[in-house]
C-alpha positions in Angstrom: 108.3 121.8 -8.2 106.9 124.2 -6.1 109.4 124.8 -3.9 111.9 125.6 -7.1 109.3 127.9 -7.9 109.6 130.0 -5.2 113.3 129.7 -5.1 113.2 127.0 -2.4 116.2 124.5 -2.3 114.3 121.1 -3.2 113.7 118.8 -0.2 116.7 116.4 0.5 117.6 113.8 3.0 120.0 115.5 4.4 117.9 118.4 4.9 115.2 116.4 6.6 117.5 114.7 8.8 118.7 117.6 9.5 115.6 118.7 11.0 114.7 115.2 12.7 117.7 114.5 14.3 116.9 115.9 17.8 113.4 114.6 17.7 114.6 111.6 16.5 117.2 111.4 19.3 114.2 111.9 22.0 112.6 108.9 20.4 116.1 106.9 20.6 116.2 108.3 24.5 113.2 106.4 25.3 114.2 103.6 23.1 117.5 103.3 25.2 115.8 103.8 28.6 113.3 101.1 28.0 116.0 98.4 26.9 118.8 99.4 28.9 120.3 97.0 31.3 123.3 98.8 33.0 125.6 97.4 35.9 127.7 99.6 38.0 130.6 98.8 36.4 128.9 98.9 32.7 127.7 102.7 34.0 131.5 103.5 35.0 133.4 102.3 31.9 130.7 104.2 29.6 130.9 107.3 31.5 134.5 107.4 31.0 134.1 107.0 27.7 131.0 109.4 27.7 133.1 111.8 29.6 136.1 111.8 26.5 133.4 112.5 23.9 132.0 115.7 26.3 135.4 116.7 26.4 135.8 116.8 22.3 132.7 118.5 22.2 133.5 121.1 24.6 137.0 121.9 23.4 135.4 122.1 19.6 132.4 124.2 20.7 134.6 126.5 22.3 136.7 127.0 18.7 133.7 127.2 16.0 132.4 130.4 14.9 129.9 129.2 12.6 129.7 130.8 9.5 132.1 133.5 9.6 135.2 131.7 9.3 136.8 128.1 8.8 137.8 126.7 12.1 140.8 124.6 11.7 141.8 124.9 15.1 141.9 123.0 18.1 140.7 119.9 17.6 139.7 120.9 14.5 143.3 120.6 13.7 143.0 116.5 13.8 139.2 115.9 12.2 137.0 118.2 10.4 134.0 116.7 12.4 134.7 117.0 16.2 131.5 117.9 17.6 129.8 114.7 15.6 133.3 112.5 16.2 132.3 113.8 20.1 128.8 112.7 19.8 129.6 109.1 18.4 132.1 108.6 21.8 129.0 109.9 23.8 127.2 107.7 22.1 129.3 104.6 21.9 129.9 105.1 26.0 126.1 104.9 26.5 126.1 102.0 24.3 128.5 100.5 26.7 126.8 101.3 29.7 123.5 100.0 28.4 124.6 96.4 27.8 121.8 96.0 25.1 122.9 95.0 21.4 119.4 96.3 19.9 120.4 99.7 21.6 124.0 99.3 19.6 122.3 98.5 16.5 120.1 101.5 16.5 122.3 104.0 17.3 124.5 102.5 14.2 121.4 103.0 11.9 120.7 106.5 13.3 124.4 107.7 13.1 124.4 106.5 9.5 121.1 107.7 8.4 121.1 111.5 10.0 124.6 112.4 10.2 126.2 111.2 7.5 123.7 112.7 5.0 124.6 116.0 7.3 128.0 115.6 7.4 128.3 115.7 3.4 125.8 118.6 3.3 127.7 120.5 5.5 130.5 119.7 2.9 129.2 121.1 0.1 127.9 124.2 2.3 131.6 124.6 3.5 132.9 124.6 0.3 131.1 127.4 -1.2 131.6 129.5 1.5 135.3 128.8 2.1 137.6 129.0 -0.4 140.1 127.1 1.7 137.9 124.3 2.8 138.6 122.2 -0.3 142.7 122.0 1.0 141.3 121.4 4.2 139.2 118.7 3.3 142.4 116.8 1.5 144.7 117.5 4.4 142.1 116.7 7.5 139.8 113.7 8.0 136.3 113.9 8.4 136.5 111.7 12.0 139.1 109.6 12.5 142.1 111.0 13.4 145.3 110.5 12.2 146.6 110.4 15.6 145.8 109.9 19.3 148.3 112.9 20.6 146.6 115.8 20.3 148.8 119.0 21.1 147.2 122.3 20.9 143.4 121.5 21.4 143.2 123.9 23.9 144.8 126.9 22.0 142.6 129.8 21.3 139.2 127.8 23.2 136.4 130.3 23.8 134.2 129.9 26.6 132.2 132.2 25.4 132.1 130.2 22.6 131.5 127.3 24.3 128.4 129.1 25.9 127.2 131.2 23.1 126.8 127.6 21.0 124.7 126.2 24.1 127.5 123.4 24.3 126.6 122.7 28.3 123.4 121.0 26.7 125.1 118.0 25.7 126.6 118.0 29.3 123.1 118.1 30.9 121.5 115.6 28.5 124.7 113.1 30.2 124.2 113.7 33.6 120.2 112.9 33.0 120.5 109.8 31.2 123.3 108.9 33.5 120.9 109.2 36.5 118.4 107.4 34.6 121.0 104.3 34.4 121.1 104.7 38.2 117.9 104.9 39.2 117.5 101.4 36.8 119.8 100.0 38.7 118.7 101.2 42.1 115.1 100.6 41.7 114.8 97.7 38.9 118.0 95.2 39.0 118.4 92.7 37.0 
């Protein structure tokens, strides 16, 4: 009541996953290091995969300019989520490379319990700033696209973009889990 009071918006779940969801993704990174049991080949496949889900981040990051217009370009174009349709590749390639179903069953309960609630609020947030989101949101779905030919992702990219969104983090967080998996396999097989 307080909060109203002071003209606060009442606390929600989706604003408090909001605000957990890095946190919460350190606690899931030792989680996943702890139970991970990658092979070379396990590592490969899930970095290819990994490496397609960087690669929708990227191209998205580099479209976005938050808050000051609707983006419905680039990959935007195909889903209306790309950065978190990115993330869940990541995600499901680290899954692969892990070989653990505990870590799969985890990362299902966090993608469900933090971004879904954000995805929605980000809906309602989109449609009272953007007149034209509500078409959008008919014509485009939120993550799976209606297609797998994508022409035009690439059109109008900013790196700028790209950098002014900090984008290369996601990269960096890869490359250090990915030589975590390595060193596990280097230094504590089997």
């Amino acid at each position: 009541m307080a909060d109203r009071q002071l003209g606060k918006p009442p606390l929600t779940w989706s604003r408090v996953a909001r605000r957990i969801r890095v946190p919460l993704g350190f606690l899931f990174a030792a989680f996943y290091i702890w139970r991970a049991k990658p092979t070379w080949q396990s590592v490969w496949v899930g970095l290819a995969l990994a490496g397609l889900g960087l690669l929708i981040r990227g191209l998205a990051s580099g479209q976005v300019k938050k808050d000051r217009e609707l983006t419905t370009t680039g990959p935007y174009t195909y889903v209306r989520n790309p950065l978190y349709l990115g993330s869940i590749i990541i995600g499901l390639g680290f899954v692969i490379a892990a070989r653990d179903t505990w870590i799969a069953v985890a990362l299902l309960l966090y993608f469900v319990a933090v971004y879904v609630p954000v995805i929605r609020a980000e809906q309602v947030y989109l449609r009272g700033e953007f007149p034209g989101y509500a078409e959008y949101l008919r014509s485009v779905p939120s993550l799976l696209p209606r297609t797998l030919w994508f022409r035009g992702v690439t059109a109008g990219f900013s790196g700028e973009l790209y950098f002014r969104h900090r984008e290369y983090n996601a990269l960096l967080g890869t490359a250090a889990m990915l030589a975590v998996l390595i060193a596990k396999i280097l230094w504590l097989p089997g």
